[in-house]
Structure formats: structure tokens, C-alpha cells
KOLKEMI-807183 format. One record per residue (C-alpha): y, x, z; residue in one letter; residue number from 1. Coordinates in pm, 1 decimal, padded with zeros to 6 digits. Layout:
# KOLKEMI-807183
SITE_Y_X_Z_A_NUM
...
END
This chain:
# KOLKEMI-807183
SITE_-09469.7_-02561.5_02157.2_X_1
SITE_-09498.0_-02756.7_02516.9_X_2
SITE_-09105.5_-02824.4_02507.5_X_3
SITE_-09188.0_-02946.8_02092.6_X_4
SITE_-09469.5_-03172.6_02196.5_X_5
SITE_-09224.3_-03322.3_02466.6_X_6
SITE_-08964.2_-03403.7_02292.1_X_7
SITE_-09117.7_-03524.2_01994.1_X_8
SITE_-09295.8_-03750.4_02207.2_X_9
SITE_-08940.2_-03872.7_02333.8_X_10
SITE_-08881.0_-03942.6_01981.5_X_11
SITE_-09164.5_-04176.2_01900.8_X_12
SITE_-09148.5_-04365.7_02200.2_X_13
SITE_-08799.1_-04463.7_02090.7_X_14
SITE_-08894.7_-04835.7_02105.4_X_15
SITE_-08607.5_-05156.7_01932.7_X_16
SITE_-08482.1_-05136.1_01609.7_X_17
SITE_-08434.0_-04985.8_01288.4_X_18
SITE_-08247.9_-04671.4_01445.2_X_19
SITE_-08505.6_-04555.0_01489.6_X_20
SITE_-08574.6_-04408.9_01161.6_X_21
SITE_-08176.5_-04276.2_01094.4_X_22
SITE_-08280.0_-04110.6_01441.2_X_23
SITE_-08629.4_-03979.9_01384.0_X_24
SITE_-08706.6_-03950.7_01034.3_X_25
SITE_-08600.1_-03569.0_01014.1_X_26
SITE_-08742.4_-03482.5_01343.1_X_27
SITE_-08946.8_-03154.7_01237.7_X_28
SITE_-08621.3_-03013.8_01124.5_X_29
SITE_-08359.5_-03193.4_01402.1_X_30
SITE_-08608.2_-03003.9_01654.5_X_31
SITE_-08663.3_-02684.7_01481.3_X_32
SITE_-08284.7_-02699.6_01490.1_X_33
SITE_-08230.4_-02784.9_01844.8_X_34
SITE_-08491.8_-02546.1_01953.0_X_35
SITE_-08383.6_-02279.6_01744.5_X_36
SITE_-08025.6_-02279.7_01921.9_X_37
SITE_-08187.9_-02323.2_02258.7_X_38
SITE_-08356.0_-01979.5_02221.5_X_39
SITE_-08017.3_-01801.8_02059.4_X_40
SITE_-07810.9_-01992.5_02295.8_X_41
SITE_-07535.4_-01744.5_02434.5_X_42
SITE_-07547.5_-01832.3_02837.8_X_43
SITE_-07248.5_-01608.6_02856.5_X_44
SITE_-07032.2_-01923.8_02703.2_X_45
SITE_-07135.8_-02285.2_02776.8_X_46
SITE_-07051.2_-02616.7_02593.7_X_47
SITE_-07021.0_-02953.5_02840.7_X_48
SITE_-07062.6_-03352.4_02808.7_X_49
SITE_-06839.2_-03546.2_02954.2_X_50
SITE_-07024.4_-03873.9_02905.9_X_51
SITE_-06843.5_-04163.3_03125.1_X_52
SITE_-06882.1_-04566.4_03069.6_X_53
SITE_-06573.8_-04600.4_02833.3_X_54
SITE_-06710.3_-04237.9_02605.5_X_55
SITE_-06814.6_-03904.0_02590.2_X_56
SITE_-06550.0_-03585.9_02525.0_X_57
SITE_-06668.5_-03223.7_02508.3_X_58
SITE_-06522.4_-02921.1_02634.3_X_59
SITE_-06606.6_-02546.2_02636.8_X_60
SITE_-06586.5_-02227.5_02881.9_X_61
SITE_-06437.5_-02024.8_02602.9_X_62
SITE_-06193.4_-02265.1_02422.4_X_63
SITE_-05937.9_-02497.9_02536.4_X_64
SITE_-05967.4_-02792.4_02302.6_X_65
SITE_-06135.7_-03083.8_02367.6_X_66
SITE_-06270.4_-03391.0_02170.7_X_67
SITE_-06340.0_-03701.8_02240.1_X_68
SITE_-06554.7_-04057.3_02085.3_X_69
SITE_-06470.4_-04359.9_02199.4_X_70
SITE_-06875.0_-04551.5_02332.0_X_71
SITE_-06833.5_-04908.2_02591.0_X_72
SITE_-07174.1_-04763.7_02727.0_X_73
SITE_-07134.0_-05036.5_03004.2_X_74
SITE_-07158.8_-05366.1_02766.1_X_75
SITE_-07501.2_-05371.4_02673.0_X_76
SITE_-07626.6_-05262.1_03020.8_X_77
SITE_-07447.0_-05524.8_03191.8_X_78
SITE_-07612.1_-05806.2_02917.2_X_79
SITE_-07964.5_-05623.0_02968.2_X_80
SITE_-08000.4_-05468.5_02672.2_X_81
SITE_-08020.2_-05090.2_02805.0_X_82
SITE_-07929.4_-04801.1_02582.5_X_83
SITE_-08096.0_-04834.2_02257.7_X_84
SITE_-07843.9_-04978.0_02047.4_X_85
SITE_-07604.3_-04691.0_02148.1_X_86
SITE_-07848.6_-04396.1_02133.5_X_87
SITE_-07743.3_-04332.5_01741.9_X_88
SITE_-07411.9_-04357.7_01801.5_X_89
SITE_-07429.7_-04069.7_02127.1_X_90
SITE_-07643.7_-03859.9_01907.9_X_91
SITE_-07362.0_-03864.7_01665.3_X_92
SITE_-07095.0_-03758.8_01886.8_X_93
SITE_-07309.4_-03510.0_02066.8_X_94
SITE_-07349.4_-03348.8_01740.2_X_95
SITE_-07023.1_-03387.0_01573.9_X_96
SITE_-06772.4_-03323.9_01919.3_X_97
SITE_-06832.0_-02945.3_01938.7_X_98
SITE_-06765.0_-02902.3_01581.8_X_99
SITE_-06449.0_-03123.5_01585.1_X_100
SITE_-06309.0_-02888.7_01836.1_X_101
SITE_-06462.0_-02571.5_01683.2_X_102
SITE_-06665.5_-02470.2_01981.8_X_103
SITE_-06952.1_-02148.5_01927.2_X_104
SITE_-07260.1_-02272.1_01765.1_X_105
SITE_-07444.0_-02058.3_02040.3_X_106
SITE_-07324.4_-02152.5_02355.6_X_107
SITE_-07560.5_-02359.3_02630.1_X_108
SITE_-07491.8_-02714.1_02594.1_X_109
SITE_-07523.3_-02976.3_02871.7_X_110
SITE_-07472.1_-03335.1_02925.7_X_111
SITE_-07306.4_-03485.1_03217.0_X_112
SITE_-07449.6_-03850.8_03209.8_X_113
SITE_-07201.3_-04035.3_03491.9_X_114
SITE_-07142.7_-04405.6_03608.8_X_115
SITE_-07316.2_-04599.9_03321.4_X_116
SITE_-07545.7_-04348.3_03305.3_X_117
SITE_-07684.9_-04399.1_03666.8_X_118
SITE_-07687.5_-04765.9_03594.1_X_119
SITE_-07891.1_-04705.8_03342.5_X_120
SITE_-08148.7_-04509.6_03553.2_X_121
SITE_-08113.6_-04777.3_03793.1_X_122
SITE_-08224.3_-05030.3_03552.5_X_123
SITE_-08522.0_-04801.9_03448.7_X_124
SITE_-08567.7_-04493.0_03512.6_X_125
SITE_-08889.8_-04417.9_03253.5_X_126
SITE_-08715.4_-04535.0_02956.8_X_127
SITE_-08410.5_-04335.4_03024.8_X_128
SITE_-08598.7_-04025.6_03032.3_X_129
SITE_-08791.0_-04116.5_02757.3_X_130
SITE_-08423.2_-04130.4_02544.5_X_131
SITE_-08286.2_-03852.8_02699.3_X_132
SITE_-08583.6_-03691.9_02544.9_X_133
SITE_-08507.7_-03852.6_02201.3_X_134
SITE_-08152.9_-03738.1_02245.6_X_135
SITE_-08246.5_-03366.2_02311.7_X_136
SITE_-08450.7_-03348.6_02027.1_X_137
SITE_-08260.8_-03471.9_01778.8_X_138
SITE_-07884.4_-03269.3_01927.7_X_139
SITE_-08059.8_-02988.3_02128.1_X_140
SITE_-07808.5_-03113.1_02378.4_X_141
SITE_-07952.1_-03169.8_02774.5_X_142
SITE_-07832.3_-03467.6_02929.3_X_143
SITE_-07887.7_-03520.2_03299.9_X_144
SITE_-07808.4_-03793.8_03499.6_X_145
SITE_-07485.6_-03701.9_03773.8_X_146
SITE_-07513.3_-03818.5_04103.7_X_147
SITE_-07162.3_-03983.9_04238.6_X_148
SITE_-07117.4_-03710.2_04524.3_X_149
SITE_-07140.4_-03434.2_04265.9_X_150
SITE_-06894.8_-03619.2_04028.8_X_151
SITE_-06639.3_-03635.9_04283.3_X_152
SITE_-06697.4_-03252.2_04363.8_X_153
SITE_-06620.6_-03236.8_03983.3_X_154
SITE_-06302.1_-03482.8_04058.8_X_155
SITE_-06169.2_-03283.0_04321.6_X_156
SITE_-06244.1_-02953.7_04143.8_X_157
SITE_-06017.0_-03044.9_03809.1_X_158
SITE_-05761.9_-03212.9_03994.4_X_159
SITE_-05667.1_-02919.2_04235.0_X_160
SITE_-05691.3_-02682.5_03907.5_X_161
SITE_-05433.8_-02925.5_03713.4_X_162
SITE_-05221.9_-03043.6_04009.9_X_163
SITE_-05182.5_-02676.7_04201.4_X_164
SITE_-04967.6_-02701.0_04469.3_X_165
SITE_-04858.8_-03027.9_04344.2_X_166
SITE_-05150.4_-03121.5_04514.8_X_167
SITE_-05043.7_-03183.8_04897.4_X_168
SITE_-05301.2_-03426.6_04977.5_X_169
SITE_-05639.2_-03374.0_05137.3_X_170
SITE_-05790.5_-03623.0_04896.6_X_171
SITE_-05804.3_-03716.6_04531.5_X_172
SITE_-05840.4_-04124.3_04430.2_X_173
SITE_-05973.4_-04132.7_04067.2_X_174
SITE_-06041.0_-04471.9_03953.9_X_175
SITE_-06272.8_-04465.4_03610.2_X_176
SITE_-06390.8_-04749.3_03412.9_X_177
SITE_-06740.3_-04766.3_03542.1_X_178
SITE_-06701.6_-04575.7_03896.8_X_179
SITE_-06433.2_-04415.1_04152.3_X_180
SITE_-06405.7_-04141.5_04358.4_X_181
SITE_-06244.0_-04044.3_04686.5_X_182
SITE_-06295.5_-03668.0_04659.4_X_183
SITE_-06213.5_-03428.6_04895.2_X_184
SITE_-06300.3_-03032.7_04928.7_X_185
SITE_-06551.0_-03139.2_05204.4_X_186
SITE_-06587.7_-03514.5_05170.4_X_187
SITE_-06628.5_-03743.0_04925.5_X_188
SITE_-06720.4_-04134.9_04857.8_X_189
SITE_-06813.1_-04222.3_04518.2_X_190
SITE_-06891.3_-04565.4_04450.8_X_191
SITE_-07007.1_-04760.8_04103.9_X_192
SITE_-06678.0_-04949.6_04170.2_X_193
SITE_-06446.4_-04857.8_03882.0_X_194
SITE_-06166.0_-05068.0_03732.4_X_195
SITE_-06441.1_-05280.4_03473.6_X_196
SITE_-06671.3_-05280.2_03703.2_X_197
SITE_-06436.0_-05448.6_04013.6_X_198
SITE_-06280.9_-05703.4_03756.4_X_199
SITE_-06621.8_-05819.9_03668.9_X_200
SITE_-06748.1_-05851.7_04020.8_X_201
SITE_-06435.4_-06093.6_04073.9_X_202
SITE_-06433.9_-06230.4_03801.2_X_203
SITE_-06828.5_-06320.7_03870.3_X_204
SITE_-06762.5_-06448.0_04237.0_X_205
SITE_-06498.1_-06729.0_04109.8_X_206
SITE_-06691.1_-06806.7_03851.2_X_207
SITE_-06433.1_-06700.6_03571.1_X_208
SITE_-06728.2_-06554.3_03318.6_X_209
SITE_-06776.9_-06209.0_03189.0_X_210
SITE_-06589.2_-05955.8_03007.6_X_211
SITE_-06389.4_-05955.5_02824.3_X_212
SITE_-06308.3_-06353.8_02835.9_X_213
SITE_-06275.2_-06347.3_03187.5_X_214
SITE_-05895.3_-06428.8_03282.2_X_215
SITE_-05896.1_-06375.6_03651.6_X_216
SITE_-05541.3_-06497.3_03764.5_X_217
SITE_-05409.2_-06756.4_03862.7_X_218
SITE_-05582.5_-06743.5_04201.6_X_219
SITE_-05492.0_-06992.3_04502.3_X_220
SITE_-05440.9_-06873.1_04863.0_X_221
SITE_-05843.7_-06909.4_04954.5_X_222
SITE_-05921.9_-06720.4_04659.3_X_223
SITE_-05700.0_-06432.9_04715.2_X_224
SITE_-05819.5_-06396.5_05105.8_X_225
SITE_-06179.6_-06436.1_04949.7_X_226
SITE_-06067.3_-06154.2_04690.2_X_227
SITE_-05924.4_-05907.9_04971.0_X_228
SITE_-06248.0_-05979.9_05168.9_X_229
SITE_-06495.0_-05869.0_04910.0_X_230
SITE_-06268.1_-05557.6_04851.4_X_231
SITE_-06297.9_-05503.3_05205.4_X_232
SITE_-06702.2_-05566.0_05217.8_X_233
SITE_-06755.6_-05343.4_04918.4_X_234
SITE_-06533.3_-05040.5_05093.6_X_235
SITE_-06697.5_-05041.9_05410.7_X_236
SITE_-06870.5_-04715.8_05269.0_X_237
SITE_-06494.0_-04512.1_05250.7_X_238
SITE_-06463.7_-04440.2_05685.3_X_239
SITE_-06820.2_-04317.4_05747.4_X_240
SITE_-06851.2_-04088.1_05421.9_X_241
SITE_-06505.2_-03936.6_05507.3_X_242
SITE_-06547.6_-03915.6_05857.8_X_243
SITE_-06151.7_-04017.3_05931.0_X_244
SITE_-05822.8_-04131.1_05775.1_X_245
SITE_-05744.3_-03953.1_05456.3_X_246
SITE_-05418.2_-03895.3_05249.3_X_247
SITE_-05469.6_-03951.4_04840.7_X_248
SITE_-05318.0_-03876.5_04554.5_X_249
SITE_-05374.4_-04146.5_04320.9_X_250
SITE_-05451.9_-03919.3_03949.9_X_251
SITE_-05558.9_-04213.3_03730.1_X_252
SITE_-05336.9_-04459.5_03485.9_X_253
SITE_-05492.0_-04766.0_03669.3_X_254
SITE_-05285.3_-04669.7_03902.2_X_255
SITE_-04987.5_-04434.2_03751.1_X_256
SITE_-04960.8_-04686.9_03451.3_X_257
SITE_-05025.4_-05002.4_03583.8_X_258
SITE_-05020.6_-05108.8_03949.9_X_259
SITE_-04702.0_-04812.8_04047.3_X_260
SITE_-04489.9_-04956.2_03803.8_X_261
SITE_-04538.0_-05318.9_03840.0_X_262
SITE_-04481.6_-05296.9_04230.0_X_263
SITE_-04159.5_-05100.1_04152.4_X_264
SITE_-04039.0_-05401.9_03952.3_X_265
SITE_-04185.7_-05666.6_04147.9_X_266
SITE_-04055.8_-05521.1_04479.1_X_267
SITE_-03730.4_-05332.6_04356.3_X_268
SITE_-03593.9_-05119.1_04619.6_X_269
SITE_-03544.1_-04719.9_04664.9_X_270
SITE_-03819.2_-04505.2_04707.0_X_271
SITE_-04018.4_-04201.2_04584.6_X_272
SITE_-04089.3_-04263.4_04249.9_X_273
SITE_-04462.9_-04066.6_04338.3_X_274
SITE_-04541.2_-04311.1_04638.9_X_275
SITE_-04682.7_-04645.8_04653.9_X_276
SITE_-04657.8_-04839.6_05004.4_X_277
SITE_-04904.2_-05005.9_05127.0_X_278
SITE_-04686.1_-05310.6_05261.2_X_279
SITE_-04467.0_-05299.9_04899.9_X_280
SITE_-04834.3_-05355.5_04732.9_X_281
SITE_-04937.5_-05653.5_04947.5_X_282
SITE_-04623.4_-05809.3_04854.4_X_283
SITE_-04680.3_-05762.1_04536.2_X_284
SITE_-05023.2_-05888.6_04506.0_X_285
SITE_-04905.1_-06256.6_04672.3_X_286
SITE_-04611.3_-06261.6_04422.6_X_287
SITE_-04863.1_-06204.9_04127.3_X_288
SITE_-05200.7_-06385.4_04229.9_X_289
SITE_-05062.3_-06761.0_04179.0_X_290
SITE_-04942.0_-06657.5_03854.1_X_291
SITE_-05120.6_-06681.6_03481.7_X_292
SITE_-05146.7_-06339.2_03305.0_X_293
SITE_-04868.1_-06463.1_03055.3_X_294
SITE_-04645.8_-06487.6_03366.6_X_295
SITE_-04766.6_-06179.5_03515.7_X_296
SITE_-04689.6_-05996.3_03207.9_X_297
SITE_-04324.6_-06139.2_03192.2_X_298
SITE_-04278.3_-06054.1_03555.9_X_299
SITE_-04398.6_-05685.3_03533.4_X_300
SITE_-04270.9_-05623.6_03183.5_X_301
SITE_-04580.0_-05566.9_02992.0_X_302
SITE_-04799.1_-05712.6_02742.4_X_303
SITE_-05021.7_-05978.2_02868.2_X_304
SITE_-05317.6_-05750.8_02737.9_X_305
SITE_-05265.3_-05473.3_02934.7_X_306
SITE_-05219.7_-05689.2_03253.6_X_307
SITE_-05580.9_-05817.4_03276.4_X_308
SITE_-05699.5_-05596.4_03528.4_X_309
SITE_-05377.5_-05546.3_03670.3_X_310
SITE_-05485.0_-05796.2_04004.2_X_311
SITE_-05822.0_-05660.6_04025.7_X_312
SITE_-05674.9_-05296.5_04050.2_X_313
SITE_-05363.2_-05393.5_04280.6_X_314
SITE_-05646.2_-05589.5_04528.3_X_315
SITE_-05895.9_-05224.1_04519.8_X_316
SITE_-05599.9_-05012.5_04597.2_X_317
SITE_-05441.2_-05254.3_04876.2_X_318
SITE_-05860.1_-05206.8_05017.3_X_319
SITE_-05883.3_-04836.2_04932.9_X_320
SITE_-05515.5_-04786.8_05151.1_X_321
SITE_-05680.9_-04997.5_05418.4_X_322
SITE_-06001.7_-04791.1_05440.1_X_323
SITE_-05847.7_-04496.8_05454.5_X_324
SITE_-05635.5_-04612.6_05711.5_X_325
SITE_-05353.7_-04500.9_05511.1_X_326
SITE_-04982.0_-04654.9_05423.7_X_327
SITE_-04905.9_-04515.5_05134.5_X_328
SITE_-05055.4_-04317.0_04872.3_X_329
SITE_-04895.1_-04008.9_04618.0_X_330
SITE_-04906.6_-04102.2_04251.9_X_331
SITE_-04953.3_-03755.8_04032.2_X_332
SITE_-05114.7_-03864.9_03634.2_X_333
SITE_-05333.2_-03638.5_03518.5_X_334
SITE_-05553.9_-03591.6_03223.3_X_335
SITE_-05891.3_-03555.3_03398.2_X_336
SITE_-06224.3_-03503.7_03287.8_X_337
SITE_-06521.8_-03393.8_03470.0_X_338
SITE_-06552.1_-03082.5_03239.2_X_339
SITE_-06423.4_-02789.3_03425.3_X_340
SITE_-06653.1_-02916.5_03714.9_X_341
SITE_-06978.5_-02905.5_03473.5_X_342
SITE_-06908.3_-02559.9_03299.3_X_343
SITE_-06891.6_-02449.4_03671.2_X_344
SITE_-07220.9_-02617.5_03726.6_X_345
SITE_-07460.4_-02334.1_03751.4_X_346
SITE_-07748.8_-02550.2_03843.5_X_347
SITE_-07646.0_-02817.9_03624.7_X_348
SITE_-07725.4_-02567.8_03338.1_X_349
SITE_-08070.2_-02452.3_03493.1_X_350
SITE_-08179.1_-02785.3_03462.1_X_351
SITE_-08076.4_-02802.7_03076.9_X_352
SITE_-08281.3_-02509.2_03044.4_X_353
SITE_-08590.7_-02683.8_03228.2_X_354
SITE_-08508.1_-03024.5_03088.0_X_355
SITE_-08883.1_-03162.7_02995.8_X_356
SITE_-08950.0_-03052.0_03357.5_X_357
SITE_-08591.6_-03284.0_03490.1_X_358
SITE_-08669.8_-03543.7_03250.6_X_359
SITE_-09049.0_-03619.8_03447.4_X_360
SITE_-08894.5_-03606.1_03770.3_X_361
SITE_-08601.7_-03866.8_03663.9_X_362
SITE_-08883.3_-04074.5_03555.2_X_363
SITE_-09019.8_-04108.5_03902.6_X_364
SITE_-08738.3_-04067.6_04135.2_X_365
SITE_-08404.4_-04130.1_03920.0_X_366
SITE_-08088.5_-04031.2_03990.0_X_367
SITE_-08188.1_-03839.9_04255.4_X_368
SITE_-08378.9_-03559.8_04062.1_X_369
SITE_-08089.0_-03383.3_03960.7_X_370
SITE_-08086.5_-03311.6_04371.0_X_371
SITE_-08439.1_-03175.1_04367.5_X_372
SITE_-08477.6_-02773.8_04251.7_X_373
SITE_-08491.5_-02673.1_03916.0_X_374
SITE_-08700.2_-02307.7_04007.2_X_375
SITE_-08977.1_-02544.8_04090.1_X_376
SITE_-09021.2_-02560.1_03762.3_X_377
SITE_-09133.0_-02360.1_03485.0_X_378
SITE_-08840.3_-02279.6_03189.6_X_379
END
């Protein structure tokens, strides 16, 4: 009855607009429901959310689909709206994913909340909880908040499982939409720098506007030194969390899609077709940085949509090489997802199984609760 009373009060402080009602109106049986399947849940499989800024996909430990909704979580955090406009919208896909797939009705489900996610607790911490209250009683599903170091463990975790010996590197570079990680087996930076998240920080400094208007290119010779400097500033993090120079393996299509390619045909010469050179990229990014995006897409061979963020991502991997004090960097796509890192999580799922108790602590100390000890409290 505690974890009832809880969650139901979750549910009526949902505070904005009329989703409120599609969301609450059947809460006696939504909870009955998720409480129900709490108690019959089958520990021995578990169901994971991989919830990122760009959507959430599902996975489980005992099948091998996955499924995935498309959610810009980022949008109406960076305007200062929050979550509550999305919150419908989540609950939907945290219902309807497992399903889609045909995952077990019993297994433990948990929800990996990552980069937009933190913002969010950032921005405020109380009302988060009080959602991911909302969200647990009407789904049943637990979502906790990820800290970065933990998703790059994930990062690092998935990529050596996919990659295999393939993998010859002692670090992974996965650029997201919201956040990136340089993830080793013993060190990691993580950083709410991802590919949206860097374009709009230039975009902001040279007063180009916000997403998605924002055209950042053509920029003049004090702009692009300006550029390389912030990308330095905002990587000063990368040589004391990784204690050294590190080797990467680039695993994300920022990279494998957009900047390898157009350096290959701005800079045509022989190479690896897995490497990207440091020096080849800085030539590269003066070629492009004068030029409009129409240009830039006639240059590289692409559609002028797809080369919006191409500058922003050339300029954080020409700062990420230079961090690392590395030349060049091994380019290996692959489809990851933080899942096989959370269905490993073992303490990830004790706090779904306390999450009234991880919910107060978020409230008071954010992000960083998911750090604190879950056997402090009771189930």
C-alpha cells in the first residue's frame, strides 16, 4: 500500500495540461496493473530502457529484438518547458515497446534515463521525481536517472561485445545527440556534449539562433579560431579523467557517416578506409568553414540537410584528437545502444525494485542518487 500511496501521489501532482487526464484517469487500474507485475515479475529475465535525447528503444535478457520510438526529449528542455508535454508520449512507448518486440510480460523492467534525462534533473530535480513517479504508475516501468560515467561503462561494455577483436583500441568515442563518451575499461569522460548539443552551443556563441534554424557556416577566419577555442575550453575535462593519451575507435555515424567520408572527398588521397587523420581533418575543416551549407553539400556530395552539423562535428573531433593527444582515430559503425550495459546492471535493477525510496533521494540530491546504496533502503 506505501509503494500505492507513492505513486499515486506522483500521479496527482502531475501539474500543465490536459494530459493529465489521458494519463491519470484510469489510475486505480494502471497501478493495480503495474503493481501486480511488479510482484510476479520474473527477476530471472529482465526488460531495459534505453531512453536517450533523440528516443527510447527496449531490449531484453532473453530475446534479441529490439524496438524503438522516435521522442526529441531535448527541445522542450532547452525552451524551458521541462518534461510534461512528453510524459504521455514516454508512457506510450514504455508500454507499447516490449510488446512490439514480444518481450515476457513478467520480466523486471527498468529505465535508463541518459543525457536529456540528467538535464532534466538538472533543471529540477523535485519535479522529475515527481514524473518519474507518474510514469511508474501508470507503465510499472522504473526509470532512473544514469550518471555519464556509468553510461560510458555501458558504451564501452556493448562496443567490445559487438566489435570483438575488431576492437584494437583502448578507447571507444561515441558521439550521441544529447551527450558523448570517451569510454575505456578503466577510464572514461562523459560529457553533455553530443552532436545537438555542440551545434547549439556554436551556433549560440555567433549568434546564429537556435535549432533547428540555426545555419552555422559560412564562418570567417576569427570565427573558426574562436570555434576551435571553445572546442578546446569545453574538452579540457578529456586529459585529467583519462589520465594519458588514448587511442579511439570512433563507433558513431556522426562520425562513420558524416565527417570520414567528407574528409575522404575533400582531401582525396590513399589511406585506410577505417582511419581518420588528424592533419587530413584540419584541412578539411578550413576548406569547408568559409563555405554556405549549399556549397558544403556540393563539395562533400550530400544533401544540404544532412550537412548541418557536419562543421560542428568535424571542429569536436579535430578537439577530441587533440585532447587525447592523438593523430588519428579508427572508424568501426556500430549499432549501439546502452542496453546490454543495463540488463547487466545488477544495481540498476535493485533500485527499480526500491524506486519510491530512489525517487526521494533524486529529489534532494539528483543525478547523483543513483550513486548512493539502494540496501539503505527498504524494498
Amino acid at each position: 500500500m506505501g509503494a500505492q500511496g507513492s505513486d499515486e501521489a506522483g500521479c496527482r501532482g502531475w501539474r500543465g495540461w490536459s494530459a493529465k487526464l489521458v494519463f491519470c484517469l484510469f489510475f486505480g487500474f494502471t497501478a493495480a496493473h503495474a503493481l501486480s507485475g511488479a510482484a510476479a515479475a520474473d527477476e530471472a529475465c529482465r526488460i531495459a530502457f534505453d531512453m536517450g535525447s533523440s528516443g527510447i528503444r527496449a531490449g531484453a535478457s532473453n530475446h534479441a529484438a529490439t524496438a524503438r520510438a522516435e521522442i526529441d526529449f531535448l527541445a522542450p528542455l532547452w525552451a524551458g518547458r521541462g518534461l510534461d508535454e512528453l510524459l504521455p508520449a514516454t508512457a506510450d512507448a514504455l508500454r507499447d515497446l516490449p510488446r512490439q518486440a514480444g518481450f515476457d510480460n513478467v520480466c523486471q523492467r527498468m529505465g535508463g534515463g541518459f543525457s536529456a534525462w540528467r538535464l532534466a534533473a538538472e533543471q529540477n530535480p523535485a519535479r522529475l521525481a515527481e514524473q518519474l513517479g507518474a510514469l511508474h504508475a501508470a507503465t510499472g516501468v522504473a526509470v532512473l536517472v544514469i550518471p555519464q560515467i556509468r553510461e560510458g561503462a555501458y558504451g564501452y561494455r556493448g562496443a567490445r561485445k559487438l566489435l570483438g577483436e575488431r576492437l584494437k583500441t583502448s578507447h571507444i568515442l561515441d558521439i550521441g545527440g544529447g551527450s558523448l563518451q570517451v569510454a575505456g575499461e578503466e577510464t572514461t569522460f562523459g560529457e553533455p556534449l553530443g552532436q545537438k548539443v555542440w551545434h547549439r552551443r556554436l551556433c549560440l556563441a555567433f549568434g546564429r539562433g537556435e535549432l533547428p534554424a540555426c545555419q552555422l557556416q559560412p564562418l570567417n577566419p576569427l570565427e573558426l579560431t574562436a570555434a576551435r577555442a571553445l572546442a578546446q575550453a569545453a574538452l579540457q575535462g578529456v586529459a585529467p579523467a583519462l589520465g594519458g593519451p588514448a587511442k579511439m575507435t570512433a563507433i558513431s555515424r556522426p562520425v562513420s557517416r558524416g565527417v570520414l567520408p567528407a574528409v575522404n572527398r575533400l582531401i582525396p588521397r590513399e589511406r585506410d578506409r577505417h582511419r581518420l587523420v588528424a592533419d587530413d581533418l584540419g584541412q578539411a575543416i578550413d576548406l569547408i568553414a568559409p563555405r554556405t551549407a549549399d556549397a558544403t553539400a556540393q563539395a562533400v556530395d550530400s544533401k544540404p540537410a544532412y550537412v548541418n552539423y557536419l562543421l560542428s562535428d568535424m571542429l569536436l573531433v579535430e578537439g577530441l584528437l587533440a585532447a587525447t593527444r592523438s593523430h588519428e582515430l579508427t572508424v568501426a559503425e556500430i549499432d549501439l545502444t546502452n542496453l546490454p550495459g543495463q540488463l547487466a546492471d545488477d544495481k540498476a535493477y535493485q533500485w527499480a525494485g526500491r524506486h519510491a525510496c530512489y525517487r526521494a533521494r533524486l529529489a534532494r540530491e539528483g543525478v547523483a542518487a543513483f550513486d548512493s546504496d539502494p540496501a539503505q533502503c527498504s524494498p
